[in-house]
C-alpha positions as a Markdown table, in Angstrom:
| # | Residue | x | y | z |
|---|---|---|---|---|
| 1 | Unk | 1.7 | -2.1 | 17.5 |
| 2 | Unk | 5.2 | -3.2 | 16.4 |
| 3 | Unk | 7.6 | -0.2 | 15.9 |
| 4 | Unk | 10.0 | -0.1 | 12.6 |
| 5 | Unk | 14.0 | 0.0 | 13.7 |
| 6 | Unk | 13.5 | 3.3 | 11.5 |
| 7 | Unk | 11.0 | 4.5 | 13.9 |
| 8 | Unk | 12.9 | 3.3 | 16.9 |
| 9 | Unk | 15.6 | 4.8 | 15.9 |
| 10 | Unk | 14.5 | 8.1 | 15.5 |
| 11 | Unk | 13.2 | 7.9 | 19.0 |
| 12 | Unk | 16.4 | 7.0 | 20.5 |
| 13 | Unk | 17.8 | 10.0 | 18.4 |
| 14 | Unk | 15.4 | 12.2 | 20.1 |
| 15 | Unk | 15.8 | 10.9 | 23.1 |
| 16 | Unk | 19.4 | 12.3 | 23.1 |
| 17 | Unk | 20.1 | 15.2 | 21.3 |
| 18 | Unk | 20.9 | 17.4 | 24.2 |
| 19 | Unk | 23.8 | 15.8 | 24.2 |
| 20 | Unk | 25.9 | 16.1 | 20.2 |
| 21 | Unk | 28.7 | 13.5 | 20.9 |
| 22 | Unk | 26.1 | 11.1 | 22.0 |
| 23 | Unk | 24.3 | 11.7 | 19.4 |
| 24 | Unk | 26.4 | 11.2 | 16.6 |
| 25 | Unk | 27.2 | 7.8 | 18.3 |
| 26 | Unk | 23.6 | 6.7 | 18.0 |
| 27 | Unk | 23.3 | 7.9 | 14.5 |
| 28 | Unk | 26.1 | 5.9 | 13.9 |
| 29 | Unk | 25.0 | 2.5 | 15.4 |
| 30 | Unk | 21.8 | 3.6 | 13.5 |
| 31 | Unk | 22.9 | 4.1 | 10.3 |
| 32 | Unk | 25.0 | 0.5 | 10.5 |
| 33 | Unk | 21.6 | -1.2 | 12.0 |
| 34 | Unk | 19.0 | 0.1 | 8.9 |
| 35 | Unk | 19.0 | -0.8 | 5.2 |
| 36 | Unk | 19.9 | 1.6 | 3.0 |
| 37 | Unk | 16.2 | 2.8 | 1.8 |
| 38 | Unk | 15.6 | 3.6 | 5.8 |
| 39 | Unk | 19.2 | 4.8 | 6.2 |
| 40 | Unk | 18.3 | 7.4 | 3.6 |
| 41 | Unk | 15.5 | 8.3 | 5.2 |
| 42 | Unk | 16.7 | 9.1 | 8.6 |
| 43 | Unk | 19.4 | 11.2 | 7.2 |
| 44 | Unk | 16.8 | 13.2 | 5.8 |
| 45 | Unk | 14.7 | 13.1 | 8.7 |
| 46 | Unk | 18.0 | 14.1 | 10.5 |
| 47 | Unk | 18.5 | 16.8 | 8.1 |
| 48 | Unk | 15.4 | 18.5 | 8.4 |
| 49 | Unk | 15.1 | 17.9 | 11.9 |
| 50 | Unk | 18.4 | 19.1 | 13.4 |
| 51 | Unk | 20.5 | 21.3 | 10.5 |
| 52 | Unk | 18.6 | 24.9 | 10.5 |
| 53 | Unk | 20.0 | 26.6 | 7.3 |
């Protein structure tokens, strides 16, 4: 099964977020990698993932 670079990168994201500067780094690199519909979505999975209210 071939993995979406949306997919993937939500694995590398969960991979490291123990650590918050890495993690912004990747989510950078991410967000410069995916078009925008996919960009979109990872900040919402991101969002809803990571930001408690």
């Amino acid at each position: 099964m071939e993995t979406s670079m949306l997919e993937y990168s939500k694995t590398i994201l969960e991979k490291v977020s123990f650590d918050a500067q890495l993690f912004r780094k990747e989510l950078m690199k991410a967000i410069k990698r995916l078009m925008e519909p996919d960009r979109e979505a990872l900040l919402q999975w991101c969002l809803s993932r990571y930001c408690y209210p």
